[in-house]
Each structure stands twice: as structure tokens, then as C-alpha cells.
C-alpha angles and dihedrals in degrees: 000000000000127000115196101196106186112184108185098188127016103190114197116181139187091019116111100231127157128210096269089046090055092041084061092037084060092045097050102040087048093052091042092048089046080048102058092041098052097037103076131337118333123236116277088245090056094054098040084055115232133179125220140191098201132012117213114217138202104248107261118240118258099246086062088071101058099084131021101243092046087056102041085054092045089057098053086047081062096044095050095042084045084061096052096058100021126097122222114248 
């Protein structure tokens, strides 16, 4: 099975990131997000298909936010777990 996930804008605010810092945030959360798809059976939204303009996510925890990568991890936890209890649109 193949899952295609486009995600047009990531908005992050109130963090101070540079460039560099987002450019990691979007490597990480892309690789962790391949990961947990990939990892076990997707969620039964992602399989159905489904497109969304907006994805509604659990808050991260505040430890997420100290490093890029850890953010970056903690975002694709929120989109995965979005796509568990989300309906496609």
C-alpha cells in the first residue's frame, strides 16, 4: 500500500526557530511521519483516503519544543494520531 501525505504550510508560532532550525523540524517530522506509517498498520483514515484542509492536532508537550528534531518527532506523533480520530473532508 502507498500513502502520498502532502502538507502545503506547517505554522509554528511562538518558537524561536531559524531557518536552519525549521529546515530540521521538516526533516525530522517528514522521516518520523514515513516512519509510523510505515511502521504497523496505518490508521483506517489514511487508508480510506481522505483530504483535509486543515488537520487538527493534540497540543505537544513542552519538552518537544526544546530541540528541532524532537519537535519535529513530536509533530508527526500529532499528525498520526490526527489521522486516527480525524474524518476525511
Amino acid at each position: 500500500m502507498t500513502i502520498d501525505v502532502h502538507i502545503e504550510r506547517l505554522i509554528i508560532e511562538g518558537l524561536p526557530l531559524s531557518p536552519a532550525d525549521g529546515r530540521v523540524v521538516r526533516a525530522a517530522a517528514a522521516a518520523e511521519l514515513e516512519r509510523l506509517l510505515g511502521a504497523a498498520d496505518p490508521p483506517a483514515v489514511a487508508r480510506a483516503g481522505g483530504t483535509w484542509a486543515s488537520l487538527p492536532a493534540p497540543a505537544l508537550p513542552a519538552a518537544a519544543t526544546r530541540a528541532p528534531r524532537g519537535l519535529g518527532h513530536a509533530i508527526a506523533g500529532a499528525v498520526y494520531q490526527s489521522l486516527g480520530t480525524t474524518r476525511s473532508r
